[in-house]
N, CA and C atoms of all chains as a GROMACS GRO file, in nm:
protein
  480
    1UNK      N    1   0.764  -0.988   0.178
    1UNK     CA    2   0.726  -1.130   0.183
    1UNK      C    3   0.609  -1.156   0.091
    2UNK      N    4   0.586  -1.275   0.043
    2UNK     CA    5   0.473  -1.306  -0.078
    2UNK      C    6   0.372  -1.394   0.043
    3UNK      N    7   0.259  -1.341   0.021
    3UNK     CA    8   0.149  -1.443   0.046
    3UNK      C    9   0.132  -1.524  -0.022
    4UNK      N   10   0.052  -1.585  -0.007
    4UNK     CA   11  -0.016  -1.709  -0.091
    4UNK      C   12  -0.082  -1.670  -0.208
    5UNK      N   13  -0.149  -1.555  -0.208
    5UNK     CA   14  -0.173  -1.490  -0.335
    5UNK      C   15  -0.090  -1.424  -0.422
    6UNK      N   16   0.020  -1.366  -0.366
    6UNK     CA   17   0.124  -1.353  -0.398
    6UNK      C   18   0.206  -1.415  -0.488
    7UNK      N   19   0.172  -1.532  -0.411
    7UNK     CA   20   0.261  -1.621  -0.480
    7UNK      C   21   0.192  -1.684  -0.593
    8UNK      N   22   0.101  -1.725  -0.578
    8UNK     CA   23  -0.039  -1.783  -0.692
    8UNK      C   24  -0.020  -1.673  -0.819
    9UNK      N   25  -0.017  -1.537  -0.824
    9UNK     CA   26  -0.019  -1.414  -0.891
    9UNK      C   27   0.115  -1.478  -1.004
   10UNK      N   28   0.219  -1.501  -0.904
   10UNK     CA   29   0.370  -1.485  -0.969
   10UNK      C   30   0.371  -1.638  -1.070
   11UNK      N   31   0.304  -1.704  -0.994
   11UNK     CA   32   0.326  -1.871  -1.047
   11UNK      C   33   0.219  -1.883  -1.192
   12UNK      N   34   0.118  -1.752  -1.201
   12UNK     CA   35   0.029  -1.785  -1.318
   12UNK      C   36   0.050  -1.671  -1.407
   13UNK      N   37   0.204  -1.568  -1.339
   13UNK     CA   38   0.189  -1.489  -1.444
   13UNK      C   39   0.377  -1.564  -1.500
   14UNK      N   40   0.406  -1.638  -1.411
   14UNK     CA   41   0.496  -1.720  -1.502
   14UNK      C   42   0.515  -1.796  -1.564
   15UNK      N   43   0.385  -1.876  -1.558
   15UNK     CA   44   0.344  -1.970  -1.668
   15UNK      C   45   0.273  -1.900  -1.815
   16UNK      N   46   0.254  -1.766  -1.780
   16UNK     CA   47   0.189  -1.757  -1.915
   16UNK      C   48   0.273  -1.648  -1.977
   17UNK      N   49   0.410  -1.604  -1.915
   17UNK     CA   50   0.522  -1.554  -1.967
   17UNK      C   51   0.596  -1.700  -2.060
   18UNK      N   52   0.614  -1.773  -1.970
   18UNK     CA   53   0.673  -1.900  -2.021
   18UNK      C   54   0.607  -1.953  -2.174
   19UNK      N   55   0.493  -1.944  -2.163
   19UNK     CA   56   0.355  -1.963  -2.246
   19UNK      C   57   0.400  -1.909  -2.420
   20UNK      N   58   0.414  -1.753  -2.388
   20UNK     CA   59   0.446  -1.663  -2.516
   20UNK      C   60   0.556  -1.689  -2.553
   21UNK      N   61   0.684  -1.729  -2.441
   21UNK     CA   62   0.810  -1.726  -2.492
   21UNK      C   63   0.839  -1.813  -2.569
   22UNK      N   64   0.811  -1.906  -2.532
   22UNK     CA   65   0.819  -2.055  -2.603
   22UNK      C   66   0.723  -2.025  -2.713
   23UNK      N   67   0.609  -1.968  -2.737
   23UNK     CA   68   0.520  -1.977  -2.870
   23UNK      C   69   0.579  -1.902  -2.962
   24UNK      N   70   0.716  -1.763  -2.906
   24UNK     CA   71   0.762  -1.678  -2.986
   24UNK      C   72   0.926  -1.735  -3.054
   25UNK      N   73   0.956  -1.870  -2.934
   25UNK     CA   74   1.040  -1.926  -3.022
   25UNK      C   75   1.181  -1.897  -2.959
   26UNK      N   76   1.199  -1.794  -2.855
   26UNK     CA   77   1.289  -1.721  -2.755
   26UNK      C   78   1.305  -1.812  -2.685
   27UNK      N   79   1.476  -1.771  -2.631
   27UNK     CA   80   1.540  -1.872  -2.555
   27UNK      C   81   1.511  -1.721  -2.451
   28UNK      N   82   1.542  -1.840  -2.290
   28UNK     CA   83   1.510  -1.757  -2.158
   28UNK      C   84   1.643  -1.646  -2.198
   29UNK      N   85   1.760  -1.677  -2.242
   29UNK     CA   86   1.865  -1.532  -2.292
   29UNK      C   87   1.824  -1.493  -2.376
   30UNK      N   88   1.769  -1.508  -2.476
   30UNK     CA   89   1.713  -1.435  -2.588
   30UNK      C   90   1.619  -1.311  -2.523
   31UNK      N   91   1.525  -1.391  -2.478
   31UNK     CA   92   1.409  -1.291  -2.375
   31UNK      C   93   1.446  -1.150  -2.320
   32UNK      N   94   1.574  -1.211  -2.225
   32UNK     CA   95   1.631  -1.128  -2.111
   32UNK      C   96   1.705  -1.088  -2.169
   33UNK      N   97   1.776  -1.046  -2.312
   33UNK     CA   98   1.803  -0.964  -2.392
   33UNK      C   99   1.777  -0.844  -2.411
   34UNK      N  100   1.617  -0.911  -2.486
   34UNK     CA  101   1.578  -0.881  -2.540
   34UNK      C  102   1.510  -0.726  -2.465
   35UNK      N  103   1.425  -0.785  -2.331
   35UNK     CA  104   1.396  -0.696  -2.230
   35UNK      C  105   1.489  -0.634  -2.143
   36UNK      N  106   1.619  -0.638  -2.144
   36UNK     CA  107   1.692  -0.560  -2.113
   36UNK      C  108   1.707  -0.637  -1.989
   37UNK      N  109   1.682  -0.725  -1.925
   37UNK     CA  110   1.639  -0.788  -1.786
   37UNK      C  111   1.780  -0.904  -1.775
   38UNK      N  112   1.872  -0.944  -1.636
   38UNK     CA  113   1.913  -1.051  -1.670
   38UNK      C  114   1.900  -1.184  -1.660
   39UNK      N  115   1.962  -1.257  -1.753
   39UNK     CA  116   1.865  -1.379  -1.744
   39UNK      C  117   1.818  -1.493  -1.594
   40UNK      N  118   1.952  -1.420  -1.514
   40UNK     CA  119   1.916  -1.477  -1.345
   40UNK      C  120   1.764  -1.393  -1.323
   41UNK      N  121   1.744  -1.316  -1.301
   41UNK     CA  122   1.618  -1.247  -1.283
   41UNK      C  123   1.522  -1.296  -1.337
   42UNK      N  124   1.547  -1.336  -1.479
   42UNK     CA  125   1.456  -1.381  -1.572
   42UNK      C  126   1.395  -1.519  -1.531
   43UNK      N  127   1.475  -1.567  -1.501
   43UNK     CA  128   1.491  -1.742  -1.464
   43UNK      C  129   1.443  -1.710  -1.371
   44UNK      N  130   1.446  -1.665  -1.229
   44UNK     CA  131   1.350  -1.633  -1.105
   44UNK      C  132   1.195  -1.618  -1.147
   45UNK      N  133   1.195  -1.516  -1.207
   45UNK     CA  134   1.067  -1.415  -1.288
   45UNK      C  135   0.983  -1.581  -1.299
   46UNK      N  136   1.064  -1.642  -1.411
   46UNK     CA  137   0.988  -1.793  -1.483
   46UNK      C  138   0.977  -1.901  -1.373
   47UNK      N  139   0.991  -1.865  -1.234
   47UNK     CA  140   0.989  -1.961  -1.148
   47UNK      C  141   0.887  -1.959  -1.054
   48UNK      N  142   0.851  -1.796  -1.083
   48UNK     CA  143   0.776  -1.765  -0.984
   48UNK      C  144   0.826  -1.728  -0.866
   49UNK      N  145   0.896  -1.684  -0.857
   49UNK     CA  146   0.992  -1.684  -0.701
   49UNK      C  147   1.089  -1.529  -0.690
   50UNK      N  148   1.020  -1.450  -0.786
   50UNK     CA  149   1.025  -1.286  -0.776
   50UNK      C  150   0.908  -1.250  -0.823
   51UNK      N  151   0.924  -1.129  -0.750
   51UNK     CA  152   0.776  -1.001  -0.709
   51UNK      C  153   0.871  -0.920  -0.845
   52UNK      N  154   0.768  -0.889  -0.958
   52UNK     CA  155   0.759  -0.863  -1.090
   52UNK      C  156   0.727  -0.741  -1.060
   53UNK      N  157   0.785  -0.618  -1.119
   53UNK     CA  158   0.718  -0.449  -1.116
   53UNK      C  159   0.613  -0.492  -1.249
   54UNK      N  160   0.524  -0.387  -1.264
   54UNK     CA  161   0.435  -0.354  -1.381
   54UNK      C  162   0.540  -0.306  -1.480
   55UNK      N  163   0.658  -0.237  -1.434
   55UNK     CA  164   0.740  -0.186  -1.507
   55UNK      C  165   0.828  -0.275  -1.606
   56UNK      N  166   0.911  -0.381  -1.523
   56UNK     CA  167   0.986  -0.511  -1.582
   56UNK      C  168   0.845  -0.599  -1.677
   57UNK      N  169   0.750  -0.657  -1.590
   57UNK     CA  170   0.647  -0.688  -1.662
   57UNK      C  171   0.605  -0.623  -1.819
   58UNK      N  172   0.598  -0.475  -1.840
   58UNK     CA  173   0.603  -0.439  -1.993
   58UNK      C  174   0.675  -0.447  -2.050
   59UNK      N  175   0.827  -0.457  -1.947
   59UNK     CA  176   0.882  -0.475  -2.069
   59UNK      C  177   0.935  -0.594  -2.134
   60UNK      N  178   0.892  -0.680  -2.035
   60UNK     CA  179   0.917  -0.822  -2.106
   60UNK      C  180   0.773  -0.822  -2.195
   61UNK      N  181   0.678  -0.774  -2.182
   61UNK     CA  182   0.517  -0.754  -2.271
   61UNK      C  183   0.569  -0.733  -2.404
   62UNK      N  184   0.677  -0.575  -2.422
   62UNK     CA  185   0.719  -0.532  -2.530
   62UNK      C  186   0.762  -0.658  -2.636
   63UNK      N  187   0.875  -0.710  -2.531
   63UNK     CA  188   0.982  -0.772  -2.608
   63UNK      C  189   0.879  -0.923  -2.633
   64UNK      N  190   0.783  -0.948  -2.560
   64UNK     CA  191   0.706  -1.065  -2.652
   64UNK      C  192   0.618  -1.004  -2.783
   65UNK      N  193   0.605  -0.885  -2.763
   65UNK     CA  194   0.507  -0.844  -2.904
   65UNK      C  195   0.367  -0.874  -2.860
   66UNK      N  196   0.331  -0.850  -2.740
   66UNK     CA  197   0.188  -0.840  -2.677
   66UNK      C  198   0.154  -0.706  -2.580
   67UNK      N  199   0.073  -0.703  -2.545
   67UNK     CA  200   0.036  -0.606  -2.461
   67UNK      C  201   0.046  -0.620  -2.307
   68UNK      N  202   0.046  -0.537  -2.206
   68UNK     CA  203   0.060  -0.604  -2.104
   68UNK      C  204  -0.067  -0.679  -1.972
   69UNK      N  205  -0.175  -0.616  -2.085
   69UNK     CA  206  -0.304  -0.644  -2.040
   69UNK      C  207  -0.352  -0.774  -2.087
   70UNK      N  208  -0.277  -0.804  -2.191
   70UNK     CA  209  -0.285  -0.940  -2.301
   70UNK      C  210  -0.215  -1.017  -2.177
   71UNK      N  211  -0.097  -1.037  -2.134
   71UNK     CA  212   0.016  -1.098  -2.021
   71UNK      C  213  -0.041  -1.174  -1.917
   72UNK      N  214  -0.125  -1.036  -1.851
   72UNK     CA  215  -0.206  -1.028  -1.737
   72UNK      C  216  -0.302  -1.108  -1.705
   73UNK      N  217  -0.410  -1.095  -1.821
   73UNK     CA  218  -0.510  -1.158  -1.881
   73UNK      C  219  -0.512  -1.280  -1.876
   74UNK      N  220  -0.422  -1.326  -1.945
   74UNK     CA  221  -0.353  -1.463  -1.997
   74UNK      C  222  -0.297  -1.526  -1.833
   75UNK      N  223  -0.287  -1.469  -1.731
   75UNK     CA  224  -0.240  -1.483  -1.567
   75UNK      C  225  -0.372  -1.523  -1.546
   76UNK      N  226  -0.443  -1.427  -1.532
   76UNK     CA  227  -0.572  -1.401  -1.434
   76UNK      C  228  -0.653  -1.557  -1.494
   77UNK      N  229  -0.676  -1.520  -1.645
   77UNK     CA  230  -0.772  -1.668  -1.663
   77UNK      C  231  -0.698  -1.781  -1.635
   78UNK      N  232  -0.618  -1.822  -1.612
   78UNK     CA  233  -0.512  -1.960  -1.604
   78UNK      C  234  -0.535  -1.956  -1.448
   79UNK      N  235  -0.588  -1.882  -1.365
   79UNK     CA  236  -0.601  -1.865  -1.227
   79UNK      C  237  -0.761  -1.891  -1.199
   80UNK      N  238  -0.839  -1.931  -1.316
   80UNK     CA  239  -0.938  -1.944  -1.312
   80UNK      C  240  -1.063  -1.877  -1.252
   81UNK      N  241   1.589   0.292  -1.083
   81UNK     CA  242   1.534   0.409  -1.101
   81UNK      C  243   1.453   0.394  -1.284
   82UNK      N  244   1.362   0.518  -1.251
   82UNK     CA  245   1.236   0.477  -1.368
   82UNK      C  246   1.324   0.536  -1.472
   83UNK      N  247   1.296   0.491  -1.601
   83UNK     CA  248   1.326   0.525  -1.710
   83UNK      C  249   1.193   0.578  -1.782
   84UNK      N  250   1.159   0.712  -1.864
   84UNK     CA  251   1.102   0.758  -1.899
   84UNK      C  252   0.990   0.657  -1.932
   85UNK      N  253   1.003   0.564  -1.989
   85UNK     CA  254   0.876   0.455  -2.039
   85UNK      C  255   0.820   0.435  -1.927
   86UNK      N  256   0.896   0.378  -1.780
   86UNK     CA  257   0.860   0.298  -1.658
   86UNK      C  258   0.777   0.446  -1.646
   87UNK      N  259   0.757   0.530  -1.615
   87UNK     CA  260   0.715   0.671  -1.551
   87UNK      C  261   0.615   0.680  -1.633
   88UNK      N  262   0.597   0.661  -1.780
   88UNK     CA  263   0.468   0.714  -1.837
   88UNK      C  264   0.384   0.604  -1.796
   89UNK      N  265   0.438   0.443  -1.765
   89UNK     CA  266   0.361   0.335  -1.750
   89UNK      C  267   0.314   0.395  -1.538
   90UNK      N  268   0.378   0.390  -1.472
   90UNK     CA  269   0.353   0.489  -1.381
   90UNK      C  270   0.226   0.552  -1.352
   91UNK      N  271   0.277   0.662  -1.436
   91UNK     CA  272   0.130   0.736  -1.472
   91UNK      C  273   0.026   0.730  -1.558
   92UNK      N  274   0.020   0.622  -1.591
   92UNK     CA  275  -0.127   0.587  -1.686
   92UNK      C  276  -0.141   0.491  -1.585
   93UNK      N  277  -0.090   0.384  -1.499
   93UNK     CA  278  -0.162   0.312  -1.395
   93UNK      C  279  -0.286   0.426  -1.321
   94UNK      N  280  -0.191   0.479  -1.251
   94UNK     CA  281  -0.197   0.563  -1.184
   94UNK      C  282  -0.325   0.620  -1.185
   95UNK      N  283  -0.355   0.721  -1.315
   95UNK     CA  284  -0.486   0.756  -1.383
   95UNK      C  285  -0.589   0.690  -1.352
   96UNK      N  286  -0.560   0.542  -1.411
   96UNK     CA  287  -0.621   0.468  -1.395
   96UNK      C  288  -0.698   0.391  -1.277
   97UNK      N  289  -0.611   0.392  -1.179
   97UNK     CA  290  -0.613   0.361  -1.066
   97UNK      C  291  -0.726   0.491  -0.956
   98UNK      N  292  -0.716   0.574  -0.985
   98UNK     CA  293  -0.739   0.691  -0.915
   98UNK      C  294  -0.896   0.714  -0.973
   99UNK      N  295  -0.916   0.686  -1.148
   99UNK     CA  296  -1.039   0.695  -1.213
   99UNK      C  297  -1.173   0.595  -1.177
  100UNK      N  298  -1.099   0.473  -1.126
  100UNK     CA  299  -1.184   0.366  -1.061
  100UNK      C  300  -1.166   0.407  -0.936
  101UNK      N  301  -1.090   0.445  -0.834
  101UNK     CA  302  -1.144   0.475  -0.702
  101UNK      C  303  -1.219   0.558  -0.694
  102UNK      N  304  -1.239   0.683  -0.749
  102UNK     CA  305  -1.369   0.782  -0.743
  102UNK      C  306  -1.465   0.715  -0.769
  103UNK      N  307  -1.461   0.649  -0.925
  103UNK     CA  308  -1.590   0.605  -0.976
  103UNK      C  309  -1.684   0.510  -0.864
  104UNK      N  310  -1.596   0.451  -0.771
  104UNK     CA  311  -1.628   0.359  -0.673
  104UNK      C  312  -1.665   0.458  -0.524
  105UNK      N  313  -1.618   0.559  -0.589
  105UNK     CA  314  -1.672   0.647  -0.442
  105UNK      C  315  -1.611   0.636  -0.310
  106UNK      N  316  -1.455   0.548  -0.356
  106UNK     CA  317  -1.363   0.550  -0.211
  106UNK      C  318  -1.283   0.649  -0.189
  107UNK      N  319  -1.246   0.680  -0.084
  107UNK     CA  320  -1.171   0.812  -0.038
  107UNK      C  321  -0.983   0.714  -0.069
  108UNK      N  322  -0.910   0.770  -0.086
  108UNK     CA  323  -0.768   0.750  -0.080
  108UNK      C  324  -0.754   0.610   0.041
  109UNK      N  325  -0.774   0.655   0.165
  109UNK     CA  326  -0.814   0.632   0.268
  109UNK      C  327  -0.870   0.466   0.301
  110UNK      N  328  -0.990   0.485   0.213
  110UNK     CA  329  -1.081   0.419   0.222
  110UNK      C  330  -1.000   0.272   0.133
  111UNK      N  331  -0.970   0.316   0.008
  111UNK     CA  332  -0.903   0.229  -0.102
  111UNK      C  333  -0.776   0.141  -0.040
  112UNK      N  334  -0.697   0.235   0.060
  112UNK     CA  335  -0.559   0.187   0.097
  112UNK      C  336  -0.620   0.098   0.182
  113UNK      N  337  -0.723   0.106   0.263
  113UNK     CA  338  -0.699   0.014   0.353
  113UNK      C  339  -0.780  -0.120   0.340
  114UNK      N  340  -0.877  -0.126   0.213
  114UNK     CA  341  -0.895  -0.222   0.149
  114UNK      C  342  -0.825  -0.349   0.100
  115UNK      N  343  -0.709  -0.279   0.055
  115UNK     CA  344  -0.619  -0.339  -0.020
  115UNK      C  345  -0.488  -0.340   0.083
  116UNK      N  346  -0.484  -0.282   0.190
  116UNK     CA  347  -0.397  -0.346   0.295
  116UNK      C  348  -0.232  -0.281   0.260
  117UNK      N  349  -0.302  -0.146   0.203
  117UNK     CA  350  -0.141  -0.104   0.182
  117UNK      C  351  -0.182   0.035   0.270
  118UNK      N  352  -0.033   0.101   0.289
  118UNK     CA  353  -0.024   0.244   0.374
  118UNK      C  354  -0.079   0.342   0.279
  119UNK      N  355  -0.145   0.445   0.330
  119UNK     CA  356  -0.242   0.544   0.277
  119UNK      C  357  -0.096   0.568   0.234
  120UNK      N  358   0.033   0.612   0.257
  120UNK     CA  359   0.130   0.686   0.197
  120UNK      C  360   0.167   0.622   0.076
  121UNK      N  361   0.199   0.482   0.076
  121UNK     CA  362   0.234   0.473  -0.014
  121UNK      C  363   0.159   0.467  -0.231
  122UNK      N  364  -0.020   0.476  -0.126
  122UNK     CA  365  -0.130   0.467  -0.194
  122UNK      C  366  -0.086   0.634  -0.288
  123UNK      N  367  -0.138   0.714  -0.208
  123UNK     CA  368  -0.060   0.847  -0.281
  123UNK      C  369   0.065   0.847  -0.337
  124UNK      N  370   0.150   0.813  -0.308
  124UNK     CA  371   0.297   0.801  -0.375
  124UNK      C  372   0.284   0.721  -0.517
  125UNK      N  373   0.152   0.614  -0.538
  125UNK     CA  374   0.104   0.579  -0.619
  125UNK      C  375   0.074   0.619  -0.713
  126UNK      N  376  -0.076   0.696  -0.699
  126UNK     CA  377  -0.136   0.774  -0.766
  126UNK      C  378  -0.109   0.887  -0.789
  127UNK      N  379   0.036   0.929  -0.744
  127UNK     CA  380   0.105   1.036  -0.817
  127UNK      C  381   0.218   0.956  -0.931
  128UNK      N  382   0.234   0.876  -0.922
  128UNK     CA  383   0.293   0.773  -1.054
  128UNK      C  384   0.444   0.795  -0.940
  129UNK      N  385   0.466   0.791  -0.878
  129UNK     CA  386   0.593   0.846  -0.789
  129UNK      C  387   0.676   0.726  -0.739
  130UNK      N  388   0.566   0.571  -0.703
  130UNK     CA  389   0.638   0.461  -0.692
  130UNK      C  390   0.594   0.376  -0.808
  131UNK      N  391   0.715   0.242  -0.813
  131UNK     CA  392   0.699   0.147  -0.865
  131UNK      C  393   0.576   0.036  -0.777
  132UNK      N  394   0.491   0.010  -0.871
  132UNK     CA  395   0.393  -0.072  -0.814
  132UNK      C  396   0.419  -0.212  -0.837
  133UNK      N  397   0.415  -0.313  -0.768
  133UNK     CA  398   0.438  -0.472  -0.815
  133UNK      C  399   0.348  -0.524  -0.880
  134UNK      N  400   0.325  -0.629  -0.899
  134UNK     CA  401   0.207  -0.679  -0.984
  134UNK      C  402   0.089  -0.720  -0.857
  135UNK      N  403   0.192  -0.750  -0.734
  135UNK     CA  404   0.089  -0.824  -0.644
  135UNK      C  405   0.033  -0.697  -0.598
  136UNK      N  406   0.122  -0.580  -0.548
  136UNK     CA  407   0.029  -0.493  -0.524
  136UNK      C  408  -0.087  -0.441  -0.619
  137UNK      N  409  -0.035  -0.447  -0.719
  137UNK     CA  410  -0.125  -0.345  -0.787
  137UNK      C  411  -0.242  -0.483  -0.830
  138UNK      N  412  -0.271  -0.576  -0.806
  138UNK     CA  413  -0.357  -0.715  -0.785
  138UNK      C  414  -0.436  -0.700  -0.642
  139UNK      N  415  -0.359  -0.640  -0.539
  139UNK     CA  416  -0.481  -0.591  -0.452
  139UNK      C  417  -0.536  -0.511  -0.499
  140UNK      N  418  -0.483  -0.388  -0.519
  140UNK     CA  419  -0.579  -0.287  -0.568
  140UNK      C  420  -0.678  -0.332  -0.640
  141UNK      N  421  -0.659  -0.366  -0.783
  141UNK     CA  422  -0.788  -0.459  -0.853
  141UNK      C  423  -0.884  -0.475  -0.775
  142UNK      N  424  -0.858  -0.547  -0.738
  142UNK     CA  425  -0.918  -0.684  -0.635
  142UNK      C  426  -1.005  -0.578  -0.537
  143UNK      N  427  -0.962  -0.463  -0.468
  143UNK     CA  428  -1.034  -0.397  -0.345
  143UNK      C  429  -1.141  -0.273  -0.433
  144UNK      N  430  -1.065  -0.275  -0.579
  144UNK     CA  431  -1.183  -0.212  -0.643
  144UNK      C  432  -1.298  -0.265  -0.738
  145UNK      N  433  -1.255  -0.382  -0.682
  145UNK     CA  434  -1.368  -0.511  -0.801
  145UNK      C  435  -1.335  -0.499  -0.927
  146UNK      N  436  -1.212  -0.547  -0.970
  146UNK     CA  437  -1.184  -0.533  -1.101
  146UNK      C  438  -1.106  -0.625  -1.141
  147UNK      N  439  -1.061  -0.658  -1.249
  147UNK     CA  440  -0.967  -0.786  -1.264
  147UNK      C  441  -0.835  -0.679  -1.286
  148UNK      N  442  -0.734  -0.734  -1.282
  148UNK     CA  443  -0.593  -0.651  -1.292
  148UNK      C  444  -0.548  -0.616  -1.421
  149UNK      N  445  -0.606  -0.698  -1.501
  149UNK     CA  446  -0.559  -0.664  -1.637
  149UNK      C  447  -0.679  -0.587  -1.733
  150UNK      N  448  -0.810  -0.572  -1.633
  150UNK     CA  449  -0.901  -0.425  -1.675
  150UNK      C  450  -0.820  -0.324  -1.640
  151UNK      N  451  -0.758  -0.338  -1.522
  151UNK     CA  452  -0.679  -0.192  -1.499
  151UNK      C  453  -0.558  -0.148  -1.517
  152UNK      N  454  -0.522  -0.279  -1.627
  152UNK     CA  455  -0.392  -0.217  -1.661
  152UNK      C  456  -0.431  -0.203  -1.788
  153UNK      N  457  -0.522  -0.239  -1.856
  153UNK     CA  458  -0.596  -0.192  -2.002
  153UNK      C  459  -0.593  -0.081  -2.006
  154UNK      N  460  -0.755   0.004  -1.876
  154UNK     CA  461  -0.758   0.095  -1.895
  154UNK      C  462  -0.595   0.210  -1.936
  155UNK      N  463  -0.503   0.184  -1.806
  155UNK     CA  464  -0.380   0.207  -1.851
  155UNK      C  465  -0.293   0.223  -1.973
  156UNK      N  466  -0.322   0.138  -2.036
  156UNK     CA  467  -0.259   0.113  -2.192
  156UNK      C  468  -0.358   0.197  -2.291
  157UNK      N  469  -0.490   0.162  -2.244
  157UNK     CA  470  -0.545   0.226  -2.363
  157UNK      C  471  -0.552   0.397  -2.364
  158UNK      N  472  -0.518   0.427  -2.209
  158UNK     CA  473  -0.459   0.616  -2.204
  158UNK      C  474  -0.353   0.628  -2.234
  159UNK      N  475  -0.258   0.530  -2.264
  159UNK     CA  476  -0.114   0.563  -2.328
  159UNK      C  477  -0.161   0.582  -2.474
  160UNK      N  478  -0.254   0.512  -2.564
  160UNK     CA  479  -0.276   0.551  -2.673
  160UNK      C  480  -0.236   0.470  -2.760
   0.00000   0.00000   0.00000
């Protein structure tokens, strides 16, 4: 089950997935291609409404051409 | 199941994870129950053995005073 932080975590690390994808020009199938991920998952992932491994997380990191501390980062400050 | 990348990402958390709980002077013990997870699965951790979520591994941060994406740096930057 997601707490409230939980959920806050998922909702600011999917806005700033959303953030790169769109700045990289990737369609949500392009993405989930790209990361090997499918795009139902993906589309959850961007909704906030799935619990993300560190693992899936890099590798959608990879496939934006950032780091995953860059991802994170980009979560945490948008969470103010 | 991990794929060689997920496992080295794994174990550079992991490292990582284990390098700030000493430095902090918490016992295994001490760390798990900070962060509100089972001492077992804390070890199963820090042997790189499970997949960590983002929210979990956001408590952890969090119970070692750290932001999540210092400790997934440190992480990245022992991958090299």
């Amino acid at each position: 089950m997601m707490t409230a932080s939980d959920k806050q975590l998922a909702t600011n690390v999917a806005q700033a997935l959303r953030q790169r994808r769109v700045d990289s020009g990737l369609t949500l199938e392009g993405l989930a291609s790209r990361a090997g991920l499918h795009r139902t998952s993906l589309g959850l992932i961007e909704r906030g409404e799935r619990h993300l491994t560190l693992a899936s997380a890099k590798r959608l990191a990879d496939a934006l051409g950032c780091s995953l501390w860059e991802l994170v980062k980009d979560a945490e400050d948008a969470a103010g």
